[in-house]
C-alpha positions in Angstrom: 11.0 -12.7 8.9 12.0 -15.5 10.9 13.4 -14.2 14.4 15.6 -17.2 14.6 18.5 -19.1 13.5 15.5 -22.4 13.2 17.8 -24.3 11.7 20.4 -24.9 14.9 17.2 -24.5 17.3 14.7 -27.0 16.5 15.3 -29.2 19.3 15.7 -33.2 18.4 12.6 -34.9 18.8 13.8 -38.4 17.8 12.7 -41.0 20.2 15.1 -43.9 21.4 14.8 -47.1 22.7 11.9 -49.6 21.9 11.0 -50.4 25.4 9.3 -47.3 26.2 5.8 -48.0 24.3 4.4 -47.4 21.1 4.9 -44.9 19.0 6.1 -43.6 15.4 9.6 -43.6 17.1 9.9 -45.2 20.9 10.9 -43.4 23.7 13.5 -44.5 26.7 14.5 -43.1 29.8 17.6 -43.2 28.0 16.3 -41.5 25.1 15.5 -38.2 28.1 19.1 -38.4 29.1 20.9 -38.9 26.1 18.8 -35.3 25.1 19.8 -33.9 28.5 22.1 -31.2 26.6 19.0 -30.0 24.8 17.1 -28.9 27.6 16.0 -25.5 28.4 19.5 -24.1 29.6 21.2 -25.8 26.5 18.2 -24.9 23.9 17.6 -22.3 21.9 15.1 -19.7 23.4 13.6 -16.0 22.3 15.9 -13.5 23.4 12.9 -11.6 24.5 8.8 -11.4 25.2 9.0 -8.9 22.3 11.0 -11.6 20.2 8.2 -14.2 20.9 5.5 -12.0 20.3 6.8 -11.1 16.8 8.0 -14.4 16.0 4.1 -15.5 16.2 2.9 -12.5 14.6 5.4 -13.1 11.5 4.4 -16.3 11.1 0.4 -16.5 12.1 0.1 -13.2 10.5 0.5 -14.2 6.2 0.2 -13.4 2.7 -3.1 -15.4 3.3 -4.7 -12.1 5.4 -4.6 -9.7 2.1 -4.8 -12.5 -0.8 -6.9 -15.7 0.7 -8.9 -13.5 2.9 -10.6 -11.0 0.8 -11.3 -13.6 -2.5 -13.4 -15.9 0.4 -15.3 -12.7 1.2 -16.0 -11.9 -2.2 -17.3 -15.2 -2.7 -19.3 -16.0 -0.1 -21.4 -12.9 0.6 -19.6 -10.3 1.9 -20.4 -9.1 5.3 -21.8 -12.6 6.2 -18.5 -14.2 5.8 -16.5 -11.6 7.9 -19.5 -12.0 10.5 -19.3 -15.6 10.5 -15.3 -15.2 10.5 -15.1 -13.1 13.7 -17.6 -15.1 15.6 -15.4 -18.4 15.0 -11.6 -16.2 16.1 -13.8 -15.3 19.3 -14.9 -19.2 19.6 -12.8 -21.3 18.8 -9.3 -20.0 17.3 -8.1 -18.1 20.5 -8.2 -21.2 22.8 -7.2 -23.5 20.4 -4.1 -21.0 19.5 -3.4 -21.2 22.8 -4.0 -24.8 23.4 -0.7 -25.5 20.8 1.4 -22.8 21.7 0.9 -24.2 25.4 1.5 -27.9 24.6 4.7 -26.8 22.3 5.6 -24.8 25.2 5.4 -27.2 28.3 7.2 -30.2 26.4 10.0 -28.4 24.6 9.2 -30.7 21.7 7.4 -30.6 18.2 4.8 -31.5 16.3 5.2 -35.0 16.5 7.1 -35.5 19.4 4.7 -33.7 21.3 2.4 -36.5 21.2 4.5 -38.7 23.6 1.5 -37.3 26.0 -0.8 -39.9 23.8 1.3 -42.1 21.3 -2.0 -43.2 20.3 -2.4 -39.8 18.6 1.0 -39.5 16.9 -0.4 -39.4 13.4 -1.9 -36.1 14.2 1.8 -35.0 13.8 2.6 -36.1 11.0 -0.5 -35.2 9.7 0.4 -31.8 10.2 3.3 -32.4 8.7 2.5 -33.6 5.6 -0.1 -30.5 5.6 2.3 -28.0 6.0 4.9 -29.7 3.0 1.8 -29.5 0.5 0.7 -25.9 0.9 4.3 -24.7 1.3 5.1 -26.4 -1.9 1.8 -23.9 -3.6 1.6 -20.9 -1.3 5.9 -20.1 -2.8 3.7 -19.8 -6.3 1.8 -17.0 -4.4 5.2 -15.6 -4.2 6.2 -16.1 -7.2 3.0 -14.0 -8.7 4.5 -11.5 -5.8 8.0 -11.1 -7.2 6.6 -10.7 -11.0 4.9 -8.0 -10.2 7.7 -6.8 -8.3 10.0 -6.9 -10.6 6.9 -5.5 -13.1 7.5 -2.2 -11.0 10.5 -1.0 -12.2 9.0 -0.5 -16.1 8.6 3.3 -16.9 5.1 3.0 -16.5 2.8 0.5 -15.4 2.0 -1.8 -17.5 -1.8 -2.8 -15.6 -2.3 0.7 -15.6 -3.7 1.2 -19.3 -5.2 -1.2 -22.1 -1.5 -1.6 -24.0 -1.7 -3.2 -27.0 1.7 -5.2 -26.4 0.4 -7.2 -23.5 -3.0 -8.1 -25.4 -5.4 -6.3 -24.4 -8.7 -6.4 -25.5 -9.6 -2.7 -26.4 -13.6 -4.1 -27.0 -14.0 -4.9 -23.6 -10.9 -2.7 -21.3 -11.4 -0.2 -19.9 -8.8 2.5 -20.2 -9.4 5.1 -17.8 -7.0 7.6 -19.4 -9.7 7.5 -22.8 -12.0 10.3 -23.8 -14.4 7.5 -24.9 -17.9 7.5 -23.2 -19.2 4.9 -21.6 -22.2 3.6 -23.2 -24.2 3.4 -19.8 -23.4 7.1 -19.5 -25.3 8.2 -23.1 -28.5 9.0 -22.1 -27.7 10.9 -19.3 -25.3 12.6 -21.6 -27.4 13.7 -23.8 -30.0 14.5 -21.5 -28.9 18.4 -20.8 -29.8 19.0 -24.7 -32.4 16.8 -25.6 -34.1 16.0 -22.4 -37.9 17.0 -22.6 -39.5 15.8 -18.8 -43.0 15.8 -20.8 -42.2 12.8 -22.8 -43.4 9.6 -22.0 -42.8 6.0 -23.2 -41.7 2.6 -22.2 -38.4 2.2 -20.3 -35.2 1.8 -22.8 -34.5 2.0 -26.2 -38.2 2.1 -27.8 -37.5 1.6 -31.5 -37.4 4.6 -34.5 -39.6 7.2 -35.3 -38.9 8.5 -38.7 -35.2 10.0 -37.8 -36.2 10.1 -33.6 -34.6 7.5 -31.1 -36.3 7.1 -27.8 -34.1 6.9 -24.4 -34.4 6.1 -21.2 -33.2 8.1 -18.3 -32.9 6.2 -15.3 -31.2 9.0 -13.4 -34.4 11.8 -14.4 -36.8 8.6 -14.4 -37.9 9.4 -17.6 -38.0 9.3 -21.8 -37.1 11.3 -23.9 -36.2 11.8 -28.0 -33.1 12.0 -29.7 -32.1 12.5 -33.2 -31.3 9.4 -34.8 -28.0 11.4 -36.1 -26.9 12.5 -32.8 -28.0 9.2 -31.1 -25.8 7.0 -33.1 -22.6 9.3 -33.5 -22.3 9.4 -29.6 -23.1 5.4 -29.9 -20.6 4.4 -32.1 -17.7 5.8 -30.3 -18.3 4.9 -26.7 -17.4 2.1 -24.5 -18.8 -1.3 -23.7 -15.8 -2.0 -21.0 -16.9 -4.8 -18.7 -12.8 -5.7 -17.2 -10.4 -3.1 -15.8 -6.3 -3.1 -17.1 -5.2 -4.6 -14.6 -7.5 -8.0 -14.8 -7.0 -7.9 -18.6 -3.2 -7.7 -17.5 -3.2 -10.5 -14.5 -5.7 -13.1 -17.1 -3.9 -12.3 -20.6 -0.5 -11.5 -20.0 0.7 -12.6 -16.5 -1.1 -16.1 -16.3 -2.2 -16.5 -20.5 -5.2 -18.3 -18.8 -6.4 -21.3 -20.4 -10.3 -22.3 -20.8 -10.2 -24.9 -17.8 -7.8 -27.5 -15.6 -7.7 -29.5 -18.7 -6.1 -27.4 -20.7 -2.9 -27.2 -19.0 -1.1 -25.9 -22.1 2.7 -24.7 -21.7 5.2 -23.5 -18.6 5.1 -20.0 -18.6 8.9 -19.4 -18.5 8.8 -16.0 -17.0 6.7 -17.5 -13.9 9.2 -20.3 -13.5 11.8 -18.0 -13.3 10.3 -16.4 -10.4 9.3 -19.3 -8.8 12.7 -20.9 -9.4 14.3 -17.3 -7.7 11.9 -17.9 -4.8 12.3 -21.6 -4.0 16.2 -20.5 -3.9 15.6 -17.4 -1.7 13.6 -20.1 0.8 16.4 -22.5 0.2 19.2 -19.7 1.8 16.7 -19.1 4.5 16.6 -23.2 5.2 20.8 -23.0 5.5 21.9 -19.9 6.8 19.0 -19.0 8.9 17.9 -15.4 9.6 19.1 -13.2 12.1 17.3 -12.6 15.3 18.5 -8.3 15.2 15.5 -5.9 17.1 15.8 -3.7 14.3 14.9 -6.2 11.6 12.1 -7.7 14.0 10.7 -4.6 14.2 11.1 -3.5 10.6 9.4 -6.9 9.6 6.3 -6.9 12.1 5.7 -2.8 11.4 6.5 -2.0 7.9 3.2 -4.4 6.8 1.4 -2.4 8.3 2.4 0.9 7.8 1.9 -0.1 4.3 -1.7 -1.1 4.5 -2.6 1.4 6.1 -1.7 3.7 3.7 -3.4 1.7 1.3 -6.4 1.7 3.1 -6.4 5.5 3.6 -6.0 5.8 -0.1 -8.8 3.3 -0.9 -11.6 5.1 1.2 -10.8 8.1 -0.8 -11.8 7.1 -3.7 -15.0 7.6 -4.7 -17.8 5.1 -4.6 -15.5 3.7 -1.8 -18.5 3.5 0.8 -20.4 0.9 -1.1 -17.9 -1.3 -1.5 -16.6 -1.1 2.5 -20.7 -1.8 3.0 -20.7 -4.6 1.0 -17.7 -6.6 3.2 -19.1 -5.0 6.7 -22.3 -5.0 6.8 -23.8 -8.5 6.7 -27.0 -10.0 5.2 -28.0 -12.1 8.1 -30.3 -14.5 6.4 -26.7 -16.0 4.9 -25.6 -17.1 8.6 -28.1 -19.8 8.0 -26.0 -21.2 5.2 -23.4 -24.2 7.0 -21.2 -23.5 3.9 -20.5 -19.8 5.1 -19.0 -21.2 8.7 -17.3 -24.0 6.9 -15.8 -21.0 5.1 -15.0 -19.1 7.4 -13.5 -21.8 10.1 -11.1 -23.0 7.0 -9.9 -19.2 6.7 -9.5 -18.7 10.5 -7.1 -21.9 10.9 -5.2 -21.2 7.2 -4.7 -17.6 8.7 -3.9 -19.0 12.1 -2.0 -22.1 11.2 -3.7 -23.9 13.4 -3.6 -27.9 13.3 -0.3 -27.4 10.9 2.4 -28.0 13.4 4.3 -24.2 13.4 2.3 -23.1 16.7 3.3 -26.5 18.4 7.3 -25.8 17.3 6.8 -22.0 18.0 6.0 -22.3 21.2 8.5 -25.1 22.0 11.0 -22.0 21.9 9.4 -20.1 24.7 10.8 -20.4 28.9 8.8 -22.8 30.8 6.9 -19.9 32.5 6.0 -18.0 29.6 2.6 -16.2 29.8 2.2 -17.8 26.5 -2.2 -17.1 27.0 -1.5 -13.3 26.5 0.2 -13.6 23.3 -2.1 -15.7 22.3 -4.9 -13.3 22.1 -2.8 -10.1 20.7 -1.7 -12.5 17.9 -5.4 -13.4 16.7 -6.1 -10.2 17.2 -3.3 -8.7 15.5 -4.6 -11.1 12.7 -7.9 -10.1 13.0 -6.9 -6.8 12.3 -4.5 -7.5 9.3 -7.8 -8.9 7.4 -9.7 -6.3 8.5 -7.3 -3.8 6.9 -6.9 -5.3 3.9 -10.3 -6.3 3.4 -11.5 -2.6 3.9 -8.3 -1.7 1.3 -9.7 -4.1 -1.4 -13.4 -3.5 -1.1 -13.0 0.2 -1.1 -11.3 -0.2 -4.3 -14.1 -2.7 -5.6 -16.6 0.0 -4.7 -14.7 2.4 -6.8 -14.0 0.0 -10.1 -17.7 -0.6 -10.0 -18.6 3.1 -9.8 -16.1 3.2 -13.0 -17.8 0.1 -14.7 -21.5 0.9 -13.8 -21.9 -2.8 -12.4 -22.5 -4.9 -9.4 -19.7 -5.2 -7.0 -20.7 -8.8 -7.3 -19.7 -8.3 -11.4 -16.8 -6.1 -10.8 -13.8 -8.7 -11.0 -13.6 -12.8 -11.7 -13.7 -14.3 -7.3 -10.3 -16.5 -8.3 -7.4 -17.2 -6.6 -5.9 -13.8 -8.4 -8.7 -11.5 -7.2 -5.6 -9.7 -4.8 -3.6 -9.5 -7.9 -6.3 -7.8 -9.7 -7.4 -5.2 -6.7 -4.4 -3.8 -5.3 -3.1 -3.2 -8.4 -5.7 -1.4 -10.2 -5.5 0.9 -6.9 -1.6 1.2 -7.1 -2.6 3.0 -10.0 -3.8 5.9 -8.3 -1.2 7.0 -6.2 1.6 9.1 -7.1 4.3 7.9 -8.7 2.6 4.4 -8.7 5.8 2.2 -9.8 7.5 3.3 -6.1 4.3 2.1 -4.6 3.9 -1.0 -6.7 7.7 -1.7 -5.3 7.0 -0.9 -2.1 3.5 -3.0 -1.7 4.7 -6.1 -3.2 8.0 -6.0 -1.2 6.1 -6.1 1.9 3.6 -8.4 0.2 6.3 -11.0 0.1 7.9 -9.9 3.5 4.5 -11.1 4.5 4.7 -14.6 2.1 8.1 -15.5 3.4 7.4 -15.2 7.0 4.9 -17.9 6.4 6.5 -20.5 3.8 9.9 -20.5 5.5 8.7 -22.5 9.0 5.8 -24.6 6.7 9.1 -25.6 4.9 11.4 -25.6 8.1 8.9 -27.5 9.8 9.3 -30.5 7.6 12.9 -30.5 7.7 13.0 -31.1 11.1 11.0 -33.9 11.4 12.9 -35.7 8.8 16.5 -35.0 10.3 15.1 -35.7 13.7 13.6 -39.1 12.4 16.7 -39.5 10.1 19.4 -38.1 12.6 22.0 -38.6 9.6 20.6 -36.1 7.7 21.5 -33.2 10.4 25.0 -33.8 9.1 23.8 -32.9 5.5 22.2 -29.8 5.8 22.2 -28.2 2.9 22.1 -30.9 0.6 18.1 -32.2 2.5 17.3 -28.5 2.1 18.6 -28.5 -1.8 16.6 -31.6 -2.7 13.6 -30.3 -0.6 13.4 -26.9 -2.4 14.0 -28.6 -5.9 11.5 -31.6 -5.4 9.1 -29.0 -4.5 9.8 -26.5 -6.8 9.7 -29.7 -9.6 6.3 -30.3 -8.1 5.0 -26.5 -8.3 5.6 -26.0 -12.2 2.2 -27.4 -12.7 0.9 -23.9 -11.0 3.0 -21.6 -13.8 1.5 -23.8 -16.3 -1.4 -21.9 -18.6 -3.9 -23.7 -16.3 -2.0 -23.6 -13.5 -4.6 -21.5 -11.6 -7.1 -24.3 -11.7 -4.6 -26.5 -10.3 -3.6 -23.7 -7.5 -7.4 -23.4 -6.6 -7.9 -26.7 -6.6 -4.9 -27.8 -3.7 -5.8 -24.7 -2.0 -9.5 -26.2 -1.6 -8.2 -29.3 -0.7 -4.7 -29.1 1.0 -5.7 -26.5 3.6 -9.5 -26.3 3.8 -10.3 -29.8 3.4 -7.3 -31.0 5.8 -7.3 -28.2 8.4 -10.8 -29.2 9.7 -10.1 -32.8 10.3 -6.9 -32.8 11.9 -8.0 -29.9 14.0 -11.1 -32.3 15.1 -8.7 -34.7 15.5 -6.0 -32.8 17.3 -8.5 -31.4 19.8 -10.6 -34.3 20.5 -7.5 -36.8 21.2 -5.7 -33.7 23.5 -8.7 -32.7 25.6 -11.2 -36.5 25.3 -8.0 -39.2 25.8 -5.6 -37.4 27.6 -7.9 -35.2 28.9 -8.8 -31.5 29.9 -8.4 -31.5 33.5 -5.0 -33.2 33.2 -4.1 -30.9 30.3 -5.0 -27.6 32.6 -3.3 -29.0 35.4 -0.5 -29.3 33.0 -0.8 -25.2 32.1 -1.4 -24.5 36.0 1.8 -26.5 36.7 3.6 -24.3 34.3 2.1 -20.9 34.8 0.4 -20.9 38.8 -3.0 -20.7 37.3 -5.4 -23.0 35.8 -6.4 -21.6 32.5 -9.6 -19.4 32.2 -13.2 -21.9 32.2 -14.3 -20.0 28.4 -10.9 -21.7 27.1 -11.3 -25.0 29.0 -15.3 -25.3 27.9 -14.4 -24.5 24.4 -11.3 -27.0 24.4 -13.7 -29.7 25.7 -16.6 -29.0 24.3 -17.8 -26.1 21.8 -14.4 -26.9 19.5 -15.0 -30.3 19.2 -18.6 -29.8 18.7 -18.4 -26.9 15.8 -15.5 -28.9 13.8 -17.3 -32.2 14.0 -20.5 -30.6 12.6 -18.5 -28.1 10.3 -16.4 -31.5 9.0 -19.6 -33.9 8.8 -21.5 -31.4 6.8 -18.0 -30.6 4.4 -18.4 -34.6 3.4 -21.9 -35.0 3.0 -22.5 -31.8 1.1 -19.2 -32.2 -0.7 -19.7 -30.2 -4.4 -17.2 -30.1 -6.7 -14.8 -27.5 -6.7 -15.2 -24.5 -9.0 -13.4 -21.5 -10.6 -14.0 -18.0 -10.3 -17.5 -19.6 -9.1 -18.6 -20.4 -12.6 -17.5 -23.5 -14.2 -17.5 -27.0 -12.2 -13.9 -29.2 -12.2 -14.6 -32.5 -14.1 -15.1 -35.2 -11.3 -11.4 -36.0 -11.8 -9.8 -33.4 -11.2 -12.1 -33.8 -7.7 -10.8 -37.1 -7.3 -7.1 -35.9 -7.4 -7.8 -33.2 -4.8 -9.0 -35.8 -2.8 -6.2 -37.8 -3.1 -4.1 -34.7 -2.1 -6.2 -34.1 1.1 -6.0 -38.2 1.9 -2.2 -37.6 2.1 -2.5 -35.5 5.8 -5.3 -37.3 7.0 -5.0 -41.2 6.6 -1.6 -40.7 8.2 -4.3 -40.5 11.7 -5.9 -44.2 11.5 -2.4 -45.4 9.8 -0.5 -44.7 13.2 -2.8 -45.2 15.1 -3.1 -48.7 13.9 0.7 -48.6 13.8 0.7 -47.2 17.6 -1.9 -49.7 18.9 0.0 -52.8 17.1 3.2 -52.2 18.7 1.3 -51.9 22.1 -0.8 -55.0 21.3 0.4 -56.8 24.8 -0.6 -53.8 26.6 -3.3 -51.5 24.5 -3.5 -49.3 27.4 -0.2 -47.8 27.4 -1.1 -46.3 23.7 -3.6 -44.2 25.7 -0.8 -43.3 28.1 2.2 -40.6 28.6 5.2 -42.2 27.9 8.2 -42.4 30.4 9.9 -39.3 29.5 7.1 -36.9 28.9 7.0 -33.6 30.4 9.2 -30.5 30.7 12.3 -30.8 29.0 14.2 -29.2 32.3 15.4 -32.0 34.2 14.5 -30.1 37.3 11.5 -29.2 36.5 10.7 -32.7 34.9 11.8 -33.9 38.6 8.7 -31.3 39.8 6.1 -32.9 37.4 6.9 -36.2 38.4 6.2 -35.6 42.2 3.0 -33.8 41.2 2.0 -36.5 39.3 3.1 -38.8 42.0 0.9 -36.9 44.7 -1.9 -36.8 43.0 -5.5 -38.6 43.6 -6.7 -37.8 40.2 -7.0 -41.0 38.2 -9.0 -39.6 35.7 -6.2 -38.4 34.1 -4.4 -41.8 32.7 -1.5 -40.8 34.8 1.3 -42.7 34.6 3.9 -43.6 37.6 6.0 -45.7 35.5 8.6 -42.8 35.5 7.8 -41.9 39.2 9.2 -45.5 40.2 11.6 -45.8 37.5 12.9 -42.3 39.2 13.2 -43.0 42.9 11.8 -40.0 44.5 11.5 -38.1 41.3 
């Protein structure tokens, strides 16, 4: 959970005073003093390294490790994807983790404050922003699906863990495990013990009728052989042609009632609304109250995922026909790595898991002290994350490996690649523990734990902003957090709707993929190209005695940059339209409307930019500039920086001394 009370510690990042330069809000020596109470001593820090560390582990490390993760696997080849997926957390997602957790960290400020070091740039905040408000408002509905099944586990027995006839299922094609039926696959070796003769010899498969003889084909002996017709078709007409486990008949039929495409929306399913409604008000309790920062519940939240997991994952590689389906996600087809789409893939992942370029880091680290090693935690949190998808990608492909064992099919074939693929997997393995309801309990409370770390700060994010812009609203609390939570909640019905999976695939594509790239591209290239990455490492050295390590300061300046532009460019020229389950195309509106959704983050870039460079039309160049009052938030230590700045020779910086004369001998 949260380590924090957020709600009393987000500092105010409102900017005062038009005289300072442009910006979304201006920004005074008089806005700096009139803040002096929230400076370091005054503002809300981590009671302890441990705190921090957790606190960015609960939030980088998501719901979107065991759901998101393993359905983009399973869609885009396997072992290729998780390749491609580690390559780019080596690349490009530990320095730019640690590129926002440092630039939250040295200013004390968030998002969009943070960008007093290039005002020009401000819309990169409230592109994050705006980000964060439109995947919180879908990623609770992956919550919601959490606490149905949650509250699914308390039922005497499972109800995904046989083809019941009183949630529909569909006894042609499920495939009840618990049945003495044959599968039809299975019949020829069946009746091969009695009827087998190695001498025989035909074409391969059913041959046709010989007088009262049936002709079969072995494919585990490699041969043909006869069977009475009698025998033949007594055996046939009693086994199985199962194709779907329970527990996809269960998640397609009964949980979602899944209409034919995103334009058959059809009815609210009440029973999902409930639980999203029970969600959106356990969020809204987080946004008011807060959550306690105890040890014990720190560690209790960071471990018990785990713990869990694991278990699952020791369970899953028992199973048999487990080893085909952990080859299938490890072991990669390298002719695939040639495929642009694979990386694009893969990057989108790496910055959803991340949250990078959505504005959390930037406020996480704004609660860290000044010296914080904040580089250190920056790697065992991507690599605590790494780890998290590597567990429960193992968990879920070891229990693919199995159902298609069961099924006789492809693991490709097994299950439908949708946004419910997690909901289908882990399930069909609860099955197989012992006493499976206390599992099913267990799993999706820490399935949530996981979701709730994650949607409270997207949600807690936004709030701040607003009552920082709108400093009336801090004395309203409760009431901005009530109509947040019910204008989003209003807003997420369309996801509980028969179709609603089409329209949560198709803001998922959009909201965070689509988004992420750009303002990451955008984020990185204004930070380390306009205000630049010597004066940005100078920055870090000035705060921690060293000058970060040359890997991170090449990759910040050059291979990041370089991988999004090319990973972006490519995303708009060979821009398909989105698909479900990777079978049916959306209708070129529905494309157009996620679009539209993405367009919501990202104009807000050129839009204040425009806004930025119109307010400094008498003087472009101080768009490009730090404004007075940026730095440390520590008066003393804002005193340091000033002198440094003061004393330095480097002008390639776009340092400004406005402050240093305004400041005497500051």
């Amino acid at each position: 959970m949260t380590l924090t009370t957020v709600s009393e510690e987000f500092r105010a990042a409102s900017w005062e005073g038009a005289a300072a330069g442009p910006g979304i809000f201006a920004d005074g020596d008089a806005g700096r003093k009139s803040s002096s109470a929230s400076s370091e001593d005054q503002r809300g820090k981590f009671g302890s390294r441990m705190e921090s560390l957790l606190y960015c582990i609960g939030f980088a490390v998501g719901i979107g490790d065991v759901w998101r993760f393993p359905i983009l696997v399973y869609q885009n080849g396997g072992g290729a994807f998780f390749a491609a997926y580690v390559i780019v957390m080596i690349l490009v997602a530990i320095p730019l983790f640690t590129m926002e957790l440092a630039l939250g960290q040295f200013s004390s400020l968030g998002p969009i404050a943070v960008w007093k070091c290039l005002p020009v740039a401000q819309g990169i905040g409230v592109a994050m922003v705006v980000m964060s408000l439109l995947v919180a408002i879908y990623y609770n509905v992956i919550l919601c699906y959490t606490l149905y099944y949650l509250a699914q586990s308390f039922r005497s027995v499972l109800p995904w863990a046989d083809c019941y006839e009183w949630w529909g299922a569909d006894p042609e094609t499920c495939y009840n495990r618990y049945s003495n039926h044959t599968k039809c696959r299975d019949v020829p070796e069946l009746l091969w013990p009695a009827y087998g003769n190695p001498n025989s010899s035909s074409s391969s498969g059913l041959l046709g009728h010989l007088n009262d003889v049936v002709w079969v084909s072995s494919a585990v002996h490699g041969t043909n052989f006869s069977v009475p017709a009698d025998a033949f078709y007594s055996i046939m007409a009693n086994c199985s042609n199962a194709t779907q486990t329970a527990a996809e008949q269960f998640w397609e039929k009964y949980v979602l009632d899944l209409s034919g495409n995103i334009e058959e929306v059809g009815y609210i399913k009440w029973d999902l609304c409930l639980c999203l409604f029970i969600s959106w008000l356990i969020v809204f309790f987080c946004l008011i109250r807060g959550v306690s920062s105890s040890g014990k519940v720190v560690y209790f939240t960071a471990t018990f995922p785990y713990v869990v997991l694991l278990i699952l994952l020791v369970k899953g590689v028992t199973l048999s026909g487990a080893g085909q389906g952990i080859a299938y996600f490890l072991v990669p087809d390298f002719s695939k790595l040639t495929d642009l789409n694979i990386w694009r893939r893969a990057t989108e992942q790496v910055f959803y898991s991340l949250a990078i370029s959505w504005g959390g880091l930037i406020m996480s680290g704004s609660y860290n002290p000044f010296r914080y090693a904040i580089h250190i935690d920056a790697s065992i949190v991507v690599v605590a994350d790494l780890i998290t998808s590597l567990i429960g990608g193992i968990a879920i492909f070891a229990v693919l490996g199995h159902m298609s064992l069961e099924l006789q099919v492809p693991i490709e074939e097994v299950a439908k690649a949708g946004q419910g693929l997690a909901f289908v997997i882990y399930p069909e393995a609860l099955t197989t523990f012992w006493c499976p309801q206390l599992w099913s309990f267990i799993f999706f409370f820490m399935l949530y734990l996981l979701g709730i770390d994650s949607e409270f700060p997207l949600l807690q994010t936004t709030l701040t902003v607003l009552s920082d812009t709108f400093p009336v609203l801090r004395k309203h609390r409760s009431i901005t957090a009530l109509v947040a939570c019910s204008t989003c909640f209003i807003i997420g019905l369309s996801c509980v709707t028969q179709g609603g999976q089409y329209v949560l695939n198709l803001l998922d594509t959009y909201c965070a993929g689509v988004s992420a790239l750009f303002i990451a591209m955008c984020e990185v290239m204004a930070l380390m190209w306009l205000y630049g990455v010597r004066r940005f490492s100078n920055d870090i050295k000035f705060m921690l005695g060293k000058m970060p390590p040359w890997i991170f300061r090449f990759s910040w300046a050059f291979l990041s940059p370089l991988i999004l532009c090319v990973l972006v460019v490519y995303g708009l020229a060979m821009a398909a339209p989105v698909m479900y389950n990777n079978v049916e195309p959306y209708p070129a509106w529905a494309n157009r409307v996620g679009w539209l959704f993405a367009s919501l983050s990202m104009v807000q870039i050129p839009l204040w930019a425009a806004v930025a460079l119109f307010r400094s039309r008498k003087n472009i160049r101080s768009a490009f500039e730090p404004t007075d009052t940026w730095g440390p938030a520590e008066k003393k230590l804002l005193q340091e920086y000033r002198a440094t700045l003061a004393n330095t020779s480097d002008r390639t910086c776009n340092v400004s001394l406005r402050t240093v004369t305004a400041n005497g001998a500051a």
